[in-house]
C-alpha positions, 0 to 999 in steps of 0.5 A: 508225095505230092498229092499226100501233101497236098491233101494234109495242107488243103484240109487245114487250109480248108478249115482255116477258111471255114472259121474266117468265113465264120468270123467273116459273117459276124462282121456282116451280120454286126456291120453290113456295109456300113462305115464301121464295117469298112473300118474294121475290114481295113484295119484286119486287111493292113496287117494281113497284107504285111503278112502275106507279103513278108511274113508268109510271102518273101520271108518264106520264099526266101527263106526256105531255100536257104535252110533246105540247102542247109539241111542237106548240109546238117541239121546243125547248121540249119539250126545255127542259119535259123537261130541268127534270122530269128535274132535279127528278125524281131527286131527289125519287125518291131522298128518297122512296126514303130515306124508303121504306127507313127506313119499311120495318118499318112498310111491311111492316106495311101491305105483308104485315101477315101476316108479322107473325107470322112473324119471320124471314119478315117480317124476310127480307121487309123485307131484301128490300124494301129491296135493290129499292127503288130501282128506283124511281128507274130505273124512273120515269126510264125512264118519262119518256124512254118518254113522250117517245118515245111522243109522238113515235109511237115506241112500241117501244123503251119496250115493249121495257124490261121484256124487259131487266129479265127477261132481266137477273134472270133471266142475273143469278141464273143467274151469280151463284147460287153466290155469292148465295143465289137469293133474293138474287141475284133480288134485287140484279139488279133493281137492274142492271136499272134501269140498263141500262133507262136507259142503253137509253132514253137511246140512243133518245131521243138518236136522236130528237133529245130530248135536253135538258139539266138546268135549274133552272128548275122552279121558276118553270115553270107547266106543271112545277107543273102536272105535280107538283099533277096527280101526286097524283090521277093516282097514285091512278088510273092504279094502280087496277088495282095498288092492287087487287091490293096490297089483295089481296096484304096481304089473301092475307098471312093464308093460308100460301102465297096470296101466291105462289098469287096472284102466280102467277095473276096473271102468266098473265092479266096477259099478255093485259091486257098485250098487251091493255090495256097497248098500247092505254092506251100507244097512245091517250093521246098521239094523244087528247092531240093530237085533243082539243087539235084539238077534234075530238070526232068522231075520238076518239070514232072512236078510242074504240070501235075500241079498245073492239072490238077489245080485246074480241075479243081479251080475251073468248076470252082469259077463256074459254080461261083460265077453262075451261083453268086447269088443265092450262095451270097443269099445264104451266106451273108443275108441277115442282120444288117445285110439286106438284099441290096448288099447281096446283089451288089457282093454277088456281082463282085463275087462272080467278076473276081471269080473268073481270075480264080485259075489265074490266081492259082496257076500263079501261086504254081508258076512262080516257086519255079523262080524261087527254087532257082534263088531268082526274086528279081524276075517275079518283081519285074512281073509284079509290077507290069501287072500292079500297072496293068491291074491300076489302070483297069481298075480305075477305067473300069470303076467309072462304068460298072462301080466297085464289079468293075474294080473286081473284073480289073483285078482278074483280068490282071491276074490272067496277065499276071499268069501270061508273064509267068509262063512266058518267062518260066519257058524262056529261062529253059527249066520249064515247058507246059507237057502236050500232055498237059494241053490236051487235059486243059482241053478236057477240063473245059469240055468238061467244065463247060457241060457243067456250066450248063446244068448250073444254068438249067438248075439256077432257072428252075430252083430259083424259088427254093434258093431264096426260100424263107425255111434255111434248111430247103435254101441250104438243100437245095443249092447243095443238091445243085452242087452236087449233082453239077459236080457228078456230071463234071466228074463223070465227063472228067472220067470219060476222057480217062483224065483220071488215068494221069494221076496213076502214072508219070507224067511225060512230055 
């Protein structure tokens, strides 16, 4: 089951990256690295961070145990829970985005305070961020019905969302760039795509018979102040990952051009933690929520470490092809229009830094539904914010000798603390301890890995006039020839050690 499902969110999910990165190469072919680029990345960044931690982030992870309890209960009663936190939720989201919008010269402050000094960037910047915020409001309704789908085990169509919204920018700014300068009309659509999202999973979930009606019964709801005195510590934790990279983006703000380098970056390994991390932390909160409401330790457990071996065999080559390959994938990716090799060299070297954290990051996304089916938000929070502090510090230490790649290397860093916390925390509370089972496959996988790092690198020598070729077609065949055949001995390695054979019966400790 896990595995089915994994597959069914990871194929959405994948896709849904692939058109970001489509509308991820229209922004660096338009902008390059330049003020207006970083603008633009600010303005998409600052909804987007909302989003992930509220509206798929605490809302979601507070949310969906509390609903699945009431499945258990009744249909009925699921649908009258949801029915009043989607009263009460537009209007709170639309008071905050009031509040947002009327704040937003001394957000920006916090957001870019770089742009400060920069006046017609940071007022470009403000105007830009007060068009996406409302999004917000969209996003987190979507989330909702994408949680009260996913609690009844379909996964698809909340994973199919974000292929909307990038489809939408990026047809909305195709036909609407000769009314609209492009970095409006990138703008404004976001907004477009908020309501088409809603309106596709409102389709869906009145297709799984959810559908409820609005009450004013919120008030006098014991479970629906219970979602809303959980929210606060669940934001915190659920965007451990987000306010990292908002830490670092505020940070980059004082070095021309770093917040597009970084964002670039960032878009390449955030798709592996997407299909990744994003799949199995998508899949595994409600069937947790359900075994631990059963008080079957054992079969999470089970859970558990299947998740964590299998998102290391597909994270580790993932980090060492994007480490060893930075370049010539950044080459043929993002090299044209205004981005000139300068701006390759300098997103290569932020890539291959922010990939070494990319198994953190997703073990993290594993590790930590383990709280959230036990209704447990505070210790998540509590780990946020050692690592927020840890993450700042690094950031700033490390900018000062290596620029915007030492802001990257403190945010991986970060992330493998981040994970240490987790663990640590996870094996104390008694419902969780990592197999020897499992120890003894992670040593595989980096054997494994290991070996393929050295093809990587023979293949990076040998193959380095064929990546940087003027004809696309040998560039593109050359670097996935390289891939390939890395990924085949990775696999065969993999398949000598029998690491095949734990997928085909149960894991035990």
């Amino acid at each position: 089951m896990l595995l089915k499902s994994g597959i069914i969110v990871a194929f959405f999910t994948m896709l849904s990256r692939i058109f970001g990165l489509a509308r991820e190469l229209f922004i660096a072919a338009t902008f390059g690295s330049s003020a207006i680029a970083d603008c633009v990345n600010v303005a998409f960044k600052f909804p987007n961070l909302f989003r992930r931690i509220f509206g798929e982030g605490a809302l979601s992870i507070v949310f969906i145990p509390i609903f699945s309890q009431k499945l258990l209960e009744s249909r009925e009663s699921a649908r009258k829970f949801s029915g009043e936190v989607l009263t009460l939720l537009p209007v709170v989201l639309i008071l905050l985005t009031l509040i947002m919008q009327a704040a937003m010269p001394y957000l920006m402050a916090i957001i870019a305070p770089g742009f400060y000094e920069v006046s017609e960037k940071y007022e470009l910047a403000v105007l830009l961020c007060r068009i996406t915020t409302p999004y917000l409001v969209f996003i987190s309704i979507t989330a909702i019905l994408g949680g009260m789908l996913n609690s009844v085990k379909n996964f698809a169509a909340f994973a199919f969302t974000p292929v909307i919204m990038n489809v939408c920018v990026i047809l909305f700014t195709y036909f609407f760039e000769g009314k609209l300068t492009a970095h409006f009309a990138i703008s404004y659509s976001l907004i477009l795509a908020g309501v088409l999202q809603v309106a596709f999973m409102w389709f869906y979930v009145s297709k799984a018979r959810l559908t409820f009606s609005p009450s004013l019964n919120f008030c006098n709801d014991p479970d629906v102040t219970k979602l809303l005195k959980n929210m606060g510590p669940a934001a915190m934790s659920s965007g451990a990952q987000q306010v990292n990279l908002f830490v670092s983006q505020s940070i980059a703000s004082f070095i021309p051009g770093a917040v597009s380098i970084l964002s670039y970056a960032e878009r390449l390994y955030q798709l592996p933690l997407a299909i990744i991390g994003v799949t199995f932390g998508t899949i595994l909160l409600p069937e947790l929520s359900q075994i631990y409401q059963k008080k079957d330790i054992t079969s999470a457990n089970n859970l558990q470490n299947n998740a964590i071996i299998i998102s290391l065999v597909l994270s580790v080559p993932a980090t060492i092809g994007l480490f060893v390959l930075a370049n010539p994938i950044i080459h043929l990716i993002y090299e044209r229009g205004v981005f000139v090799s300068e701006d390759t060299i300098k997103t290569a070297n932020a890539l291959a830094a922010f990939s070494l954290g990319l198994p953190a990051f997703v073990i993290a996304k594993i590790l930590t539904p383990i709280f959230y089916a036990h209704g447990d938000t505070k210790t998540p929070m509590r780990i946020t914010i050692y690592s927020l502090l840890v993450n700042t510090f690094l950031n700033i230490v490390l900018m000062i000798p290596f620029g915007h790649v030492g802001i990257a290397m403190g945010s991986s860093i970060a992330a493998w603390y981040n994970v240490g916390l987790l663990n640590k925390y996870a094996e104390n509370c008694g419902d969780f301890k990592i197999f020897t089972k499992t120890k003894h496959c992670i040593y595989k996988i980096g054997v494994s890995a290991f070996v393929m790092m050295l093809v990587l690198f023979l293949s990076n020598y040998f193959c380095q006039d064929l990546y940087y070729s003027d004809n696309l077609f040998i560039k593109t065949l050359a670097l996935f020839f390289t891939i390939f055949i890395a990924g085949m001995v990775y696999m065969l390695i993999l398949y000598f050690f029998k690491l095949h054979l734990i997928f085909m019966k149960k894991a035990h400790g």
